[in-house]
C-alpha positions in Angstrom: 37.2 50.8 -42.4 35.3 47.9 -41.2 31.8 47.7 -40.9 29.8 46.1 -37.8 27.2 43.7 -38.2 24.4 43.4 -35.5 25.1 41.0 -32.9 22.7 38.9 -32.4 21.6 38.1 -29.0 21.2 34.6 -27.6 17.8 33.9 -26.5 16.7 34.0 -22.9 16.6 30.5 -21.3 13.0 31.2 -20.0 11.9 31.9 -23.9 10.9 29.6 -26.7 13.4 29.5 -29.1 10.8 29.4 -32.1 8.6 32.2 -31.0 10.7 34.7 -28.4 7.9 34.6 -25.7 8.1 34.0 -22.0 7.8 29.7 -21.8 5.0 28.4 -18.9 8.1 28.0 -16.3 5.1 28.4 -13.7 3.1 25.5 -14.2 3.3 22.5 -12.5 5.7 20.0 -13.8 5.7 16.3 -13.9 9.1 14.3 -14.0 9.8 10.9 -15.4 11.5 8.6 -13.5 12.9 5.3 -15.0 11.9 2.8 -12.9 13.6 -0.9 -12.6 11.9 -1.8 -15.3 13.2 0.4 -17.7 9.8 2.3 -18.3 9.3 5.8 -17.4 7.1 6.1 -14.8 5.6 9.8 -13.1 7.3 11.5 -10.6 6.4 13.8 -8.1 4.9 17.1 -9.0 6.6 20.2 -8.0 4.7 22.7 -5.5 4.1 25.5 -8.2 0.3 25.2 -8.2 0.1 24.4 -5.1 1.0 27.4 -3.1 -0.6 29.7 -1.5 1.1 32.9 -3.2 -1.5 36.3 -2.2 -1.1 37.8 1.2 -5.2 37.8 1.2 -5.2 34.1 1.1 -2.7 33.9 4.1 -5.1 36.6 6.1 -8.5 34.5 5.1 -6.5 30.8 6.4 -5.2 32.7 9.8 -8.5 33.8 10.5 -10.1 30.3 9.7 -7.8 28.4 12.2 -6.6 27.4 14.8 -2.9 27.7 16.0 -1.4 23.9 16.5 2.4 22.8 17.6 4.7 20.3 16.7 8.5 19.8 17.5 10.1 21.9 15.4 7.1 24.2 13.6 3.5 25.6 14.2 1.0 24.9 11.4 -2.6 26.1 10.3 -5.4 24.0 8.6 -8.0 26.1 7.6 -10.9 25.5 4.8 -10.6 26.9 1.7 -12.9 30.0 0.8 -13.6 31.5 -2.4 -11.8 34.8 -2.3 -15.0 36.9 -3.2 -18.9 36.5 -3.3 -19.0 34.6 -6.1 -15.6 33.5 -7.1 -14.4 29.7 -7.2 -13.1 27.7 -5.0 -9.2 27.1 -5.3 -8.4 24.2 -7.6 -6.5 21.8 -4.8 -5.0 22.0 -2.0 -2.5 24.6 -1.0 0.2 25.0 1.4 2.0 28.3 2.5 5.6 28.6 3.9 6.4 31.6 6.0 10.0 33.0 7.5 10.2 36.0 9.4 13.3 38.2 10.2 13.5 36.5 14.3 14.5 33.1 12.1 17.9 35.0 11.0 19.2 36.6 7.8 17.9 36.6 4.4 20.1 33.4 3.4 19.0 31.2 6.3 15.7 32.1 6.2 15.7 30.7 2.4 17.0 27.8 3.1 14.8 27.0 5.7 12.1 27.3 3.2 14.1 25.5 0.7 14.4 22.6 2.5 10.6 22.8 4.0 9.9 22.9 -0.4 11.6 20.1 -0.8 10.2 17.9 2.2 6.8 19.1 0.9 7.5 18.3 -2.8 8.4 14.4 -2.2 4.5 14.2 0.2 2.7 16.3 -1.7 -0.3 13.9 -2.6 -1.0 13.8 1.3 -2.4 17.5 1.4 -5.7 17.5 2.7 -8.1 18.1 0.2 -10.1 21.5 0.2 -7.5 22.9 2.6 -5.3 25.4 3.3 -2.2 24.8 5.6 0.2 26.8 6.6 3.6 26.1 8.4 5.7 28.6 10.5 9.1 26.7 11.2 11.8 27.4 14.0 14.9 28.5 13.9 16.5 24.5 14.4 14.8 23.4 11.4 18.4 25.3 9.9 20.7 22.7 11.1 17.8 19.8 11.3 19.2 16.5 9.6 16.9 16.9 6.6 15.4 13.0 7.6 13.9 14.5 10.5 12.7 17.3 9.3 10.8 15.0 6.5 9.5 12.8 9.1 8.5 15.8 11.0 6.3 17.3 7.7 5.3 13.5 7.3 3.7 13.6 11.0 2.2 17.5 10.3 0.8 16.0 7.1 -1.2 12.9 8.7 -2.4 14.9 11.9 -3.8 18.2 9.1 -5.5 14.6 7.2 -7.0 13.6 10.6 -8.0 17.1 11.7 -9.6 18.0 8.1 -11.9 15.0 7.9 -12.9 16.1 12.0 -13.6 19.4 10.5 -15.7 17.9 7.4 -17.7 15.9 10.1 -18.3 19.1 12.1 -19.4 21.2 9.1 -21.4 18.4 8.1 -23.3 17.8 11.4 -24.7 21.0 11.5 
């Protein structure tokens, strides 16, 4: 009779290999991108840190803002608040993404946001500054040639700038 040695198990692809714990897959990451050059040169930083993630911070920006349009979403800017008496002010700017069930089924509704990640990820150094924004998109932004949609978070992105320095000057007049 044969005996059995304990299988080992492979380690999880989120752990350290040295030490078994969870790695920090949630903190923002920095590519390198060889440039012409040869060099390595920073990329663009993913969204991780940058999104608004508590259903509490989504209430606190609705109630801060004002509803605006564009072509193919509606989008808040509101000012960031600490979310207690006392507590700091977010590090950043944040954005939030939402998809409800009238955009269609589970699967389109992810990629909607999928692609609304990715056009974020490549202009994420134009968030406004002590802001929140959040973007509700329609149902075309599915089949939206993903240029276009770009353009489109491009165009969002410069008229939250504009409207964020208005709000500064407001807050600061009074």
């Amino acid at each position: 009779m044969m005996t059995r040695l304990p299988r080992k198990n492979p380690p999880h692809p989120l752990q350290s290999p040295d030490t078994g714990r969870a790695s920090p897959v949630h903190s923002p990451i920095q590519t390198c991108i060889p440039n012409k050059h040869g060099t390595q040169s920073p990329g663009v930083q993913s969204l991780t840190g940058k999104r608004l993630q508590r259903h509490a911070d989504y209430q606190r920006a609705y109630a801060a803002s004002r509803k605006r349009q564009s072509a193919s979403m509606s989008w808040f800017l509101a000012r960031q608040t600490p979310a207690y008496a006392g507590a700091a002010l977010p590090a950043g700017p944040r954005v939030g993404l939402t998809a409800g069930k009238v955009l269609g089924k589970a699967h389109e509704r992810n990629r909607i946001k999928r692609r609304m990640r990715e056009a974020l990820r490549r202009h994420v150094d134009m968030l406004p500054a002590g802001f929140d924004l959040i973007m509700h998109p329609r149902r075309f932004v599915l089949t939206l040639e993903f240029a276009k949609l770009e353009a489109e978070i491009v165009r969002i992105l410069h008229q939250a700038q504009a409207e964020a320095v208005r709000m500064s000057q407001e807050v600061s007049a009074l």
